[in-house]
C-alpha positions in Angstrom: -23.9 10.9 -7.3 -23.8 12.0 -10.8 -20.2 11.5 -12.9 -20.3 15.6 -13.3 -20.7 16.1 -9.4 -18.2 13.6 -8.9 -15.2 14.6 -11.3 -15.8 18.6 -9.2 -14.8 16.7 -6.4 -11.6 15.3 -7.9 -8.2 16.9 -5.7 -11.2 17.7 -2.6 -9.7 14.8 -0.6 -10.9 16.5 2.5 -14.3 16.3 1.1 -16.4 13.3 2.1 -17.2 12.9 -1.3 -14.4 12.9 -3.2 -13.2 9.3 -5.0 -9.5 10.5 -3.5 -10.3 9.5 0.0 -11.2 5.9 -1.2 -8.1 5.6 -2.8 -5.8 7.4 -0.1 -7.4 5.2 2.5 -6.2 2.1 0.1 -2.9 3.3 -0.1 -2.4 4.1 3.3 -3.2 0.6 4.8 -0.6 -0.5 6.9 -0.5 -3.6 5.0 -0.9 -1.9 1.6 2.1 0.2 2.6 4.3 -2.7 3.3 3.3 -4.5 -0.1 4.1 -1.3 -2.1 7.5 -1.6 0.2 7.9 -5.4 -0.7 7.1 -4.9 -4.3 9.5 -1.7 -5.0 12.4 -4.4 -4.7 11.0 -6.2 -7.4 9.0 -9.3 -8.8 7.1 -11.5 -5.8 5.4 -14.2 -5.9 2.3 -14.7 -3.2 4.2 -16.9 -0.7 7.4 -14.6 -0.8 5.5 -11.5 0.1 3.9 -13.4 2.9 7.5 -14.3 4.4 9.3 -10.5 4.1 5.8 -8.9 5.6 5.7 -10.5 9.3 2.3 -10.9 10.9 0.2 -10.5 7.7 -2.2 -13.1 7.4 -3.3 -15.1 4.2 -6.5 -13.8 4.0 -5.6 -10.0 4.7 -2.5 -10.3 2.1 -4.6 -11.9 -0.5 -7.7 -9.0 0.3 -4.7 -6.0 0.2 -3.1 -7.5 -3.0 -6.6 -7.6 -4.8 -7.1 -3.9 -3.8 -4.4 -3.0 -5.0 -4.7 -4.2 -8.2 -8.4 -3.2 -9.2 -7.0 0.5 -8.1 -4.0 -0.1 -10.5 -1.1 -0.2 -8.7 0.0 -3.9 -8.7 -0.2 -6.1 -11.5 -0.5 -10.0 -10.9 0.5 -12.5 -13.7 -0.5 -16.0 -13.7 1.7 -18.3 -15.8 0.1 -21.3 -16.7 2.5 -24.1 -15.3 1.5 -27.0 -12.1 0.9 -25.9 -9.8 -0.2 -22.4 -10.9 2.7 -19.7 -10.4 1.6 -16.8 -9.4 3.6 -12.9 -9.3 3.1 -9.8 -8.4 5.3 -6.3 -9.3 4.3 -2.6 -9.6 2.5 -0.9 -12.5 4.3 2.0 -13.3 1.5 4.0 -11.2 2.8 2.0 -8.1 6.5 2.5 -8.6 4.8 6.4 -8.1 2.7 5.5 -5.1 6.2 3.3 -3.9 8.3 6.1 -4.1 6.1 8.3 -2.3 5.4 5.6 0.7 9.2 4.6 0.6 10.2 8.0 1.5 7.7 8.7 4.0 8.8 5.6 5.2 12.7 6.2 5.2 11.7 9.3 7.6 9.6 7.5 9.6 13.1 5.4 10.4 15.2 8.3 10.3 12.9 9.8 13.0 12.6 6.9 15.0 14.5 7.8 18.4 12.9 11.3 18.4 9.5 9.9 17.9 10.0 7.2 21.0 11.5 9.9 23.1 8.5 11.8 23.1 6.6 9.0 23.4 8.1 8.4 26.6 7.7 11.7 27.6 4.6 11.8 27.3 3.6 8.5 29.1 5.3 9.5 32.1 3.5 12.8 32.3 
């Protein structure tokens, strides 16, 4: 796809084309959603996420955090001590992204007996 045709797709996230969808379907992980959680409370190293997001596993933390940061949202600084230390925080274009996930979800929560009530309704129908 040419750059021109591309950038006429840019805001057509329902378009198959469009470079939004690649990065909505990043931000939208369930495991990218809960490191943009962890990460909204501030600095984390590698090991720290890894406790306060239960069930993720090395490999699918490391592949989420990696994401994340080639798309911007994450930045990860190595200080050169031994053994390596390693940390992770927002970019200023994740605190955005944060925000936006952090309310959604805050309603998600908020909406939680409602939502498992009409789960259950539904089941026993």
């Amino acid at each position: 796809m040419s750059q021109y045709a591309c950038s006429e797709l840019i805001g057509q996230v329902l378009s198959s084309e469009c470079p939004s969808r690649e990065i909505l379907e990043h931000l939208t992980s369930k495991w990218a959603v809960l490191v943009l959680r962890s990460l909204s409370d501030g600095v984390l190293r590698f090991s720290e996420l890894r406790k306060r997001i239960e069930g993720v596993s090395e490999k699918m933390l490391a592949q989420t955090l990696k994401t994340l940061e080639q798309d911007g949202f994450i930045l990860r600084t190595v200080y050169p001590e031994v053994p390596p230390k390693v940390e992770y925080q927002l970019t200023f274009l994740g605190a955005q992204a944060a925000e936006k996930l952090n309310y959604l979800i805050g309603w998600i929560e908020r909406s939680l007996p409602e939502i498992l009530q009409n789960k259950q309704s539904v089941a026993k129908v």
